[in-house]
N, C-alpha and C positions, 0 to 999 in steps of 0.2 A: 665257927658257928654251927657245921653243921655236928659235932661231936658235942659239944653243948647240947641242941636239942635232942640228940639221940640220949644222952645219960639224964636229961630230966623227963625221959618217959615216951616220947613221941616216936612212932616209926622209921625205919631208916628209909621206907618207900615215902614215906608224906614226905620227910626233911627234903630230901630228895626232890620232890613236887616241886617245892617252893624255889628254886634256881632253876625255870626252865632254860633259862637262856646257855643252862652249862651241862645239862642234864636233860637229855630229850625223852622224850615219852617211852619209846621205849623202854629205853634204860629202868623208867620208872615203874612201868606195868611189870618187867623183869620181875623186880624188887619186891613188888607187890605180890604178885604169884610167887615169891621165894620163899616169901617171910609165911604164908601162907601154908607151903606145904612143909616149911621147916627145912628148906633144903640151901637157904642163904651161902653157906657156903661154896654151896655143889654150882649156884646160879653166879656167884664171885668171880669164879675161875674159868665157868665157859665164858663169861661176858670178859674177862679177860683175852680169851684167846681169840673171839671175835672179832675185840679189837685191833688186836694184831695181825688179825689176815686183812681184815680192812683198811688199816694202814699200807701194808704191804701192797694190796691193790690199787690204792691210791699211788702208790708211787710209781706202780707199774703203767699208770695210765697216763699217769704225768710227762713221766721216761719216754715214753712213747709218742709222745703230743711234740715233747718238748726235741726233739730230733729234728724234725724237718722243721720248726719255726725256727729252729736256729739255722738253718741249714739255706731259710728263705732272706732273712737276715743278713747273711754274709753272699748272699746272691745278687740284694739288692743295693746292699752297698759298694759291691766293685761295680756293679753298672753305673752308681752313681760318680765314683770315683774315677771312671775311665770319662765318662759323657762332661764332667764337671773339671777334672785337673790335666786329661791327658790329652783327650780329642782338641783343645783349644791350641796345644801345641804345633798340629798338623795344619793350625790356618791358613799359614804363609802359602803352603805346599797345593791347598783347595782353590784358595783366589787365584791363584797363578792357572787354572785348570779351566774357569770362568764357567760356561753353561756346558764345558764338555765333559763335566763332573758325573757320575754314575748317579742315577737317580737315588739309589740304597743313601749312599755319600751323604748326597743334598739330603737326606730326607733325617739320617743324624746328624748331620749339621745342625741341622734346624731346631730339632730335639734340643741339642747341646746348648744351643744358644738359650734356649725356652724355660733348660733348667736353671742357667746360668742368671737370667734375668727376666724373666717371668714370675719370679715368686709371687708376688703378690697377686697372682693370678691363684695359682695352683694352690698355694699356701692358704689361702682362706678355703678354699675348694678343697682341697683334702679334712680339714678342720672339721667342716660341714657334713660330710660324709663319714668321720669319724664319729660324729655328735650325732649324727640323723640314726645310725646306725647301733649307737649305747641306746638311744633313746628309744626305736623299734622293738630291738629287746627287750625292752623294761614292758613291752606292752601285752595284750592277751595273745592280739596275731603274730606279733616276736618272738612270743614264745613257742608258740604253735610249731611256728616253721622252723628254732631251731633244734628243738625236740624231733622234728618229723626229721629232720638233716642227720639230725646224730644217729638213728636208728637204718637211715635208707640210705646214706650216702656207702660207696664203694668202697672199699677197704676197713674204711673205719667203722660203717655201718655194722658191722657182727662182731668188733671189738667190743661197742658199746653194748649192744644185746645181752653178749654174755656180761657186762657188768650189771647191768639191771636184772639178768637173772640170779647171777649171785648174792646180789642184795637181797631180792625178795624173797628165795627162797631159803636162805641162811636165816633169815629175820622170821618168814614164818614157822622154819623148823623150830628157832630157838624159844619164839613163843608157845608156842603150842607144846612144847615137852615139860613146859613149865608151868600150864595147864589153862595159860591164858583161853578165855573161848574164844569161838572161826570169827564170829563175826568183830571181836575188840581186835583177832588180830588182822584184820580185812583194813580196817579203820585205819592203825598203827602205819601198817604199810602203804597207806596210801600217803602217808606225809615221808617217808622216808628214800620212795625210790627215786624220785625226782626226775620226774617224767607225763607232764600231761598225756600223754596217750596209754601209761600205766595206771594214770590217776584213774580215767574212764575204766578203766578196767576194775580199778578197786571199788568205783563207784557201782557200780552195774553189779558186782560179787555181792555187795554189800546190802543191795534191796532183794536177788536172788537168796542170800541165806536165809534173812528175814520171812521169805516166802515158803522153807524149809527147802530150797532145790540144793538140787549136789552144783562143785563149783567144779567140775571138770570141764561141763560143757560150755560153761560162761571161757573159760583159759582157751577151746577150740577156738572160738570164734573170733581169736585176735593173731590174728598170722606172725607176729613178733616173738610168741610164745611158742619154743620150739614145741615141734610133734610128741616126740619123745616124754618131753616133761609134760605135758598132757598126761600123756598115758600114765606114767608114774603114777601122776597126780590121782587119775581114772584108780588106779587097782591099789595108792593107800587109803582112800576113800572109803571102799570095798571093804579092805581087809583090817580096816581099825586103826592104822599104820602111819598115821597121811605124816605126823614130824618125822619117822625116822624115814621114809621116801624122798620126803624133803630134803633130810640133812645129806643122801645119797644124790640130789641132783644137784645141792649145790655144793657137795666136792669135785662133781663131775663138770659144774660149771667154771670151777675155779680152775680143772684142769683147762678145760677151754679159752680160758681168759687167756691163760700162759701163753698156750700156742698162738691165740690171735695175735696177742700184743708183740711175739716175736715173730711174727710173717708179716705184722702192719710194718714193723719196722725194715725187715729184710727187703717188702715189696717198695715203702717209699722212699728207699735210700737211693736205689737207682734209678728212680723216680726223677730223682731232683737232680743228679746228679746229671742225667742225660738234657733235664733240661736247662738247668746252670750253661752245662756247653752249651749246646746249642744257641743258647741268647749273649754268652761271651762271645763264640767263635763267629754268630751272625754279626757282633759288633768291631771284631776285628776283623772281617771280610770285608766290611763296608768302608772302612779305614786304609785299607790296602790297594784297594781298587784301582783309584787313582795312581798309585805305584808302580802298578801294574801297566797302568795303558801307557804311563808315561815312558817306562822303558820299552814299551811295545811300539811306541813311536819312535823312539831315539834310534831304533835298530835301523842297516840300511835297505833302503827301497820304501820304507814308508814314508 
């Protein structure tokens, strides 16, 4: 289809237009400003290579995500596994111990039994909380807070930062060298970084340009927007310069990605690891207990 409309006349930016659901705006305004200056080609191959850092960083953040849910996964199924197939083994050995059972004991016990046959308890109740919780998300204040999470939470929170800066500032370099103007590409960017508290930001740029103000000082006023690229921002402003500034903070940013994504990882592997033990080794100390007192009694004089 779209090779059709390009040979009977029609632009490769408009054709383009018409599938947005495959073809984002960007991509389109790209196209538009390419065809424009006659540089289509020169606009083919960087939007090629953008999309392959973009890729790349998608998977880097995936890779990274995807570590410790795996890692919570296989955490919470031997608890399951021990509280559900192993602990009901040790019953004989409990009852026999009556109320002089260690309170820990009685207290998985009790668990074990609750996982065992309380489903219909929990089972609608986790459901609920799963569903209440899709459903929050879907909402303005869902979103709110999980945008506020991605950017402030501990570890991950500067993982994320730097992926939002390498979006926006890759996307404004790449517009703006193509002669897109500040305020289409203010616009643009504000559907692509996906981040209400960036949106504000694009939004707020977007009535400041309008009004002819510079946008550095709008970038100071949002604490998420490191110092630095400020400043950049501040002196391509200045010097005529602001895409190739740009294209320099978001190499700089992509180098930052790297490192965070490999310190998020290095930080929450012994994260989990330390607490995996700790909640198996609390679950076999609880199991043993009684083991314990029992041969502590058997001994002579007690």
């Amino acid at each position: 289809l779209i090779r059709t409309d390009v040979c009977e006349g029609e632009d490769f930016s408009t054709v383009l237009g018409k599938y947005p659901r495959v073809f984002p705006a960007l991509l389109v305004s790209l196209m538009r400003a390419a065809e424009a200056s006659g540089k289509l080609d020169e606009m083919l191959a960087r939007v090629s290579k953008d999309l392959s850092k973009a890729r790349r960083t998608s998977k880097q953040i995936k890779g990274a995500m995807m570590y410790p849910a795996i890692m919570l996964i296989v955490a919470v199924l031997a608890v399951v596994i021990i509280m559900v197939f192993v602990l009901p083994k040790f019953g004989p050995l409990f009852k026999a111990q009556g109320d002089r059972l260690p309170a820990p004991t009685k207290a998985l016990v009790w668990l074990s039994s609750f996982l065992r046959t309380g489903w219909m308890i929990y089972g609608p109740a986790l459901a609920a909380i799963v569903g209440g919780t899709w459903w929050y998300a879907r909402t303005e204040a869902g979103r709110i807070t999980l945008d506020t999470l991605k950017i402030r939470m501990p570890v991950l929170g500067h993982m994320f930062r730097c992926l939002y800066l390498v979006r926006f500032s890759s996307t404004m370099a790449t517009l703006l060298s193509a002669g897109v103007s500040l305020i289409d590409v203010v616009r643009i960017c504000r559907e692509v970084t996906g981040n209400v508290h960036y949106t504000k930001l694009w939004i707020l740029l977007e009535d400041r340009i309008s009004k002819g103000q510079e946008i550095a000082p709008t970038f100071r006023e949002f604490d998420f927007v490191p110092r630095n690229v400020v400043a950049m921002i501040a002196s391509g402003e200045k010097s005529g310069r602001l895409s190739e500034v740009l294209e320099h903070a978001a190499t700089a940013a992509e180098d930052d990605l790297d490192i965070a994504v490999k310190s998020t990882t290095s930080m929450v592997e012994p994260i989990m690891i330390v607490g995996m033990g700790l909640v198996v080794g609390g679950i076999a100390s609880a199991m043993l207990l009684p083991i314990f007192n029992m041969s502590k009694n058997m001994r002579p004089g007690h």
